[in-house]
Every structure is written in structure tokens, then in C-alpha cells.
C-alpha positions as CSV (number, residue, x, y, z in Angstrom):
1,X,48.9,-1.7,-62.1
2,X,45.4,-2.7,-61.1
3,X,44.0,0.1,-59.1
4,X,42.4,-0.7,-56.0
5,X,38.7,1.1,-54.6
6,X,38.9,1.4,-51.5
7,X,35.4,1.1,-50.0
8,X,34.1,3.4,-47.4
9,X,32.4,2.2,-44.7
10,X,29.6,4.3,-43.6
11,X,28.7,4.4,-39.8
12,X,25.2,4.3,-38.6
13,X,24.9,6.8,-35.7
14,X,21.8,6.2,-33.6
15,X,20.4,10.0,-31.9
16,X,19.2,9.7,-28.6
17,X,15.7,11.2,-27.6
18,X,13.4,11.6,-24.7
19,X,10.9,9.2,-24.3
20,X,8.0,9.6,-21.5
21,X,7.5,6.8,-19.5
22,X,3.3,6.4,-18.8
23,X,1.5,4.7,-15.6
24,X,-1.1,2.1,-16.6
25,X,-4.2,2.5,-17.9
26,X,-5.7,1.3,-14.8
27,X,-3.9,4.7,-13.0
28,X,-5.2,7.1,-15.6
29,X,-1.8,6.6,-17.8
30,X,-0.1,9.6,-15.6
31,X,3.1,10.8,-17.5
32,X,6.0,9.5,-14.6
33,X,9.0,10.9,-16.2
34,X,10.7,11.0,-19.0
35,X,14.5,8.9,-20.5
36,X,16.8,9.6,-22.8
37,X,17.4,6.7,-24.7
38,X,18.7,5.5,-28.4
39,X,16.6,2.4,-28.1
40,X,13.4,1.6,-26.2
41,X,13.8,-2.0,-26.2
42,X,17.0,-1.8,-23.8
43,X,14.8,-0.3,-20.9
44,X,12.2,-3.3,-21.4
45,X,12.2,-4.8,-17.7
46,X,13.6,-1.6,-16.0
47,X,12.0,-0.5,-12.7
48,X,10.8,3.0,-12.3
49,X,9.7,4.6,-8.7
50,X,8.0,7.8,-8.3
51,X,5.8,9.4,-5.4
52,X,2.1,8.3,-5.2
53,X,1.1,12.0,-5.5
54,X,2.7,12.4,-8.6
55,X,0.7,9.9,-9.7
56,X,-2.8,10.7,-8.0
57,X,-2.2,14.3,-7.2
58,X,-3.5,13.9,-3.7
59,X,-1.5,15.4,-1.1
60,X,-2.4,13.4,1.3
61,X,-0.7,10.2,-0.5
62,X,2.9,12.0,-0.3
63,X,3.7,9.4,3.1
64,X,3.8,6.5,-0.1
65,X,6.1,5.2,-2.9
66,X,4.8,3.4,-6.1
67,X,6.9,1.1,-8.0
68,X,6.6,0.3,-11.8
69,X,7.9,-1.8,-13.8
70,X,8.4,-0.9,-18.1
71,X,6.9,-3.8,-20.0
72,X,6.7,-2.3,-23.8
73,X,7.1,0.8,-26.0
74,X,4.7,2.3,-28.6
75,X,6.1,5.4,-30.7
76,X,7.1,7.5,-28.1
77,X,5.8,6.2,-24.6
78,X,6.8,3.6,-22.6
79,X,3.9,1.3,-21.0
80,X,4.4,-0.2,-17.8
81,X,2.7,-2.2,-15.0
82,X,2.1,-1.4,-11.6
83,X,4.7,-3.7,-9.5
84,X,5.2,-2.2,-5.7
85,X,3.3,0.1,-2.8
86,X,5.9,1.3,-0.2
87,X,5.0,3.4,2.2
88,X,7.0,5.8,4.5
89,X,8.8,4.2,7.6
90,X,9.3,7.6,8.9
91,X,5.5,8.5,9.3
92,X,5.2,4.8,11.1
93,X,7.9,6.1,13.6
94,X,6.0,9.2,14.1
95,X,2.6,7.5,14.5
96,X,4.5,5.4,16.9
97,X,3.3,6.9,21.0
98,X,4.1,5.8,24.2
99,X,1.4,3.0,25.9
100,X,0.6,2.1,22.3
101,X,0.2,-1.5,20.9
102,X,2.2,-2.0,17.5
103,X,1.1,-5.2,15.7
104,X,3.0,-6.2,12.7
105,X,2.6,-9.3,10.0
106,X,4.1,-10.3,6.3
107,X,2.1,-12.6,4.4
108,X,3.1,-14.1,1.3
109,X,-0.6,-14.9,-0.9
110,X,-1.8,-16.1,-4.4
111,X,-4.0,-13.6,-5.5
112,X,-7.2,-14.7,-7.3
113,X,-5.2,-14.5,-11.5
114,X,-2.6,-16.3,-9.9
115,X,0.3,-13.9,-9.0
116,X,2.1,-14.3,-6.0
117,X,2.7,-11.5,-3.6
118,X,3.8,-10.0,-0.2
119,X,1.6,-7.8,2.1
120,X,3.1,-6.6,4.9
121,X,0.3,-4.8,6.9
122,X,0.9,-2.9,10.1
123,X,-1.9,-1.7,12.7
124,X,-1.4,0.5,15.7
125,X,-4.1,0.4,18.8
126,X,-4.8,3.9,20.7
127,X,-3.7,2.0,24.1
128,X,-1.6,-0.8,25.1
129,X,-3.2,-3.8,25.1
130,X,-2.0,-7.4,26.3
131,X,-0.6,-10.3,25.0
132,X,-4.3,-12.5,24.2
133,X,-5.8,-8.8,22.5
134,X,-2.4,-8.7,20.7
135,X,-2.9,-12.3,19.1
136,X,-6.4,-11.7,18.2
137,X,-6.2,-8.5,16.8
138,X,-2.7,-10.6,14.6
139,X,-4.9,-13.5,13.8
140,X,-8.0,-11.5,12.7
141,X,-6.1,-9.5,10.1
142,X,-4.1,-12.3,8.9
143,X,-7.5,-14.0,8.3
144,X,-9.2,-11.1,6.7
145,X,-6.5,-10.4,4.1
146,X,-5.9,-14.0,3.0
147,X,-9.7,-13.9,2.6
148,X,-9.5,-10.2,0.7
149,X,-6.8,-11.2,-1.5
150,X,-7.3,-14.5,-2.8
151,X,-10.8,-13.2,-4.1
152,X,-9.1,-10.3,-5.7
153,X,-7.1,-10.3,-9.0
154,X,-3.6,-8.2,-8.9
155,X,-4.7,-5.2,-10.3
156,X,-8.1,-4.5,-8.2
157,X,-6.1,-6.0,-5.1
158,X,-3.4,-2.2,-5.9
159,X,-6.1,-0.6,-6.6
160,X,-7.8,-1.1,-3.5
161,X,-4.5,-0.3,-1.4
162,X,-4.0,3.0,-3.4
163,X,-7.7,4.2,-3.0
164,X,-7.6,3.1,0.9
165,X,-10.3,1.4,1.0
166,X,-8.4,-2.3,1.7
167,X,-7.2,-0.2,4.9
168,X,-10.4,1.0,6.1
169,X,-12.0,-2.5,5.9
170,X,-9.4,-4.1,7.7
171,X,-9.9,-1.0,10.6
172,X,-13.5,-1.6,10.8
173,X,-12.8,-5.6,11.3
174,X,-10.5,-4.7,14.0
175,X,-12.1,-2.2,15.8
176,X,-14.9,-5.1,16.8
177,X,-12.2,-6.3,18.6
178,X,-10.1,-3.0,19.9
179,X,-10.0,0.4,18.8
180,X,-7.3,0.8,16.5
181,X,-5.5,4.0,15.9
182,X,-3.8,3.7,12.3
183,X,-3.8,0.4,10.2
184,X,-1.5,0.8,6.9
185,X,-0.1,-1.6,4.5
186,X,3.9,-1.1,4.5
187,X,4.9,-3.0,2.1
188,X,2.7,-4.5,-1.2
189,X,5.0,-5.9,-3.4
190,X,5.0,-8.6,-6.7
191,X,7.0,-11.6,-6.1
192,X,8.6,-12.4,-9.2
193,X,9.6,-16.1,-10.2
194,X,13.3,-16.8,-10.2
195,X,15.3,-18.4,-13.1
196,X,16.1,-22.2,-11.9
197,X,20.0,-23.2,-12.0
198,X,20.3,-25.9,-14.4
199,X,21.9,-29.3,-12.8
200,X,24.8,-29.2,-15.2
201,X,25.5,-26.0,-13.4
202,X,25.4,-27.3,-10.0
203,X,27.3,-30.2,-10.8
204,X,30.0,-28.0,-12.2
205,X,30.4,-26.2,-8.8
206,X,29.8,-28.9,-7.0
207,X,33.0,-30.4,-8.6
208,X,34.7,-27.3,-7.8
209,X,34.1,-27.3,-4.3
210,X,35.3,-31.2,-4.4
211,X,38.5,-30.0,-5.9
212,X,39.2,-27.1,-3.7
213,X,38.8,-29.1,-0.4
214,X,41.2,-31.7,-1.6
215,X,43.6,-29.4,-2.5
216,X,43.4,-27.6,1.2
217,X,43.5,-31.2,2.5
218,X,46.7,-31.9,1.0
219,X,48.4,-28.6,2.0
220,X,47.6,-29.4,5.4
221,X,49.1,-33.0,5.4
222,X,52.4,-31.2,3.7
223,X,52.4,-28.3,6.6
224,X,51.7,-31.1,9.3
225,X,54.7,-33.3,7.9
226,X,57.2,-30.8,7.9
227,X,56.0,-29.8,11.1
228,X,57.1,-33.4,12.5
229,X,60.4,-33.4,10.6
230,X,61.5,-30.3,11.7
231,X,60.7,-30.9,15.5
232,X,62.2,-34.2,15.7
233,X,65.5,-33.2,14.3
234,X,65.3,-30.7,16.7
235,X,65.4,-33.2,19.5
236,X,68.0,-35.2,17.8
237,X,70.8,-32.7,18.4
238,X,69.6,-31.9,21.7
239,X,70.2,-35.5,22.9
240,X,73.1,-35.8,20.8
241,X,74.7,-32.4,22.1
């Protein structure tokens, strides 16, 4: 009898270990936390969000939230790339006074290396003012930060937010005009390009839908027929009895 080896297959396990996750270089590469992970590529594309005083050490920028996005790994730290400024709705509410002006706007730029993004400032005057002050005091930062940010690349245009000093210039602008209490930017954020459908796609649900209206079309014309059938034998043996 021909003896048969039996082979035994050896399984690979992969350990886990912490890996600390880095801000840029352009944020003093700040350690942000730390994930346990078998394998660094699978976290590629991940979003991290932390407090800008973790990140600065400043007290005074606890009222924020910085977003990051993980773009590469090297040993045993992951690299990312600044993608979001947030700051705190609840310190606008409590800014927020009675015979105040609020003045709100979202803009949607091309900075000047070509990324798109969304600023969504927000300024707050120290009385209420009227309708024709309101629109100026709109129109004049709109203007000012199209002009600010298509002459500033992505990373000075963060920068600028994170230091304050995008903030102040826009308040002196607007103080010409009216004094202005607070001016903040709520939301700075990186819009990122969608993945296009393909057409065969669409033309595959499109069929679908084609499909699924015929078949609801032909339930009702059965329903509606028996409908009929049913009422006019009805009336049959009522004229008959």
C-alpha cells in the first residue's frame, strides 16, 4: 500500500500593533492618536478628527474641530493631510445676544492649486442693523474671501484659518462698514470629486424602472377588470331577482 503524506498547511497569523497616526508637516507633525491595526494600508483613506488644541496646544482653540484625512504609512506612523476646520455651534449660540445682527454665507471656491472647497463664514454685529447694512456687510465678505482664497493655495488658505489671521482681516474689512462683534469661519471643508456612474449602469436601472412600471400598470388593469366583472354581475341578479 502506497502511503500517503499528508501535508500540513501552515497558517500565517498577522499580530496587530499600535500605530500613531501624525498631523502634517505643515502643523508641526503633532502625534493625534494612535490604531491598532494588522495592516496600515487598510486605514489608507480613513478620516481622523481631533480637537484643535490637541493639535496647537492653545486653549483658546478648544471652541474648534480639525479633520484629517490618512494618506500613507512609513514604519510606524501614519501621514495624513489636513481635510476640515469645524468649529463649535454651541459657542455661536452663545455669542448669539438680543438686538444683534447675525449674517451668514457658504461659498463654494477654487483655491489658487486648484482644489475646490466650501467656506462657510459667519459674522455677528454689536447692534442690530437693517436690511441695506445687512446686504453690504454680506456682499463685502463674500467679495473679500473669493478675492483671499483664489490667491491662496490649500494649505496656506488652513493655515491662515487655524492661526486667525483670515478672521481678523475679514473684521477689519467689515468694521469700515459696521462694527462687528465676532466674525468666525464655521465650516472650512475639502470638497472631494465624486466617482461618475458609468452609462451602462444607468441604462441598467433605467430598464429596471421601465420594467417595474409596466408590471404596476398591468396589476392595475387586472384589479380594475375584476372590479367591473364583479359589479355588473351584481346588478344582474338584482334586476333578475
Amino acid at each position: 500500500m502506497a502511503k500517503t503524506d499528508k501535508k500540513s498547511a501552515k497558517q500565517i497569523i498577522k499580530k496587530k500593533k499600535w500605530i500613531t497616526i501624525f498631523a502634517p508637516k505643515s502643523m508641526g507633525e503633532v502625534p493625534l492618536g494612535e490604531s491598532f491595526l494588522e495592516d496600515t494600508s487598510s486605514v489608507v483613506g480613513r478620516t481622523v478628527k481631533v480637537n484643535l488644541m490637541q493639535v496647537t496646544g492653545d486653549v483658546k482653540n478648544q471652541n474648534a474641530e480639525v479633520k484629517f484625512e490618512i494618506t500613507g504609512a512609513q514604519e510606524n506612523k501614519l501621514e495624513t493631510r489636513i481635510t476640515g476646520y469645524y468649529f463649535s455651534a454651541a459657542t455661536i449660540k452663545r455669542f448669539m445676544r438680543r438686538h444683534t445682527s447675525r449674517i451668514d454665507d457658504s461659498l463654494v471656491i477654487l483655491t489658487q492649486d486648484g482644489v475646490k472647497i466650501v467656506i462657510k463664514p459667519f459674522a455677528l454685529t454689536k447692534s442690530k442693523v437693517t436690511r441695506s447694512v445687512e446686504y453690504t456687510l454680506r456682499l463685502t465678505m463674500k467679495e473679500e474671501l473669493m478675492n483671499l482664497v483664489k490667491k491662496t493655495t490649500y494649505e496656506a488658505l488652513f493655515s491662515s484659518v487655524l492661526k486667525y489671521q483670515l478672521q481678523k482681516e475679514l473684521r477689519e474689512k467689515l468694521n469700515k462698514i459696521y462694527p462687528v462683534k465676532n466674525m468666525e469661519v464655521r465650516v472650512l471643508e475639502e470638497i472631494k470629486r465624486q466617482k461618475k456612474k458609468s452609462r451602462r449602469k444607468k441604462s441598467l436601472s433605467r430598464q429596471s424602472t421601465r420594467k417595474r412600471l409596466k408590471k404596476k400598470k398591468s396589476q392595475l388593469k387586472r384589479s380594475r377588470n375584476k372590479f367591473f366583472k364583479s359589479h355588473f354581475f351584481l346588478n344582474l341578479l338584482y334586476l333578475l331577482g
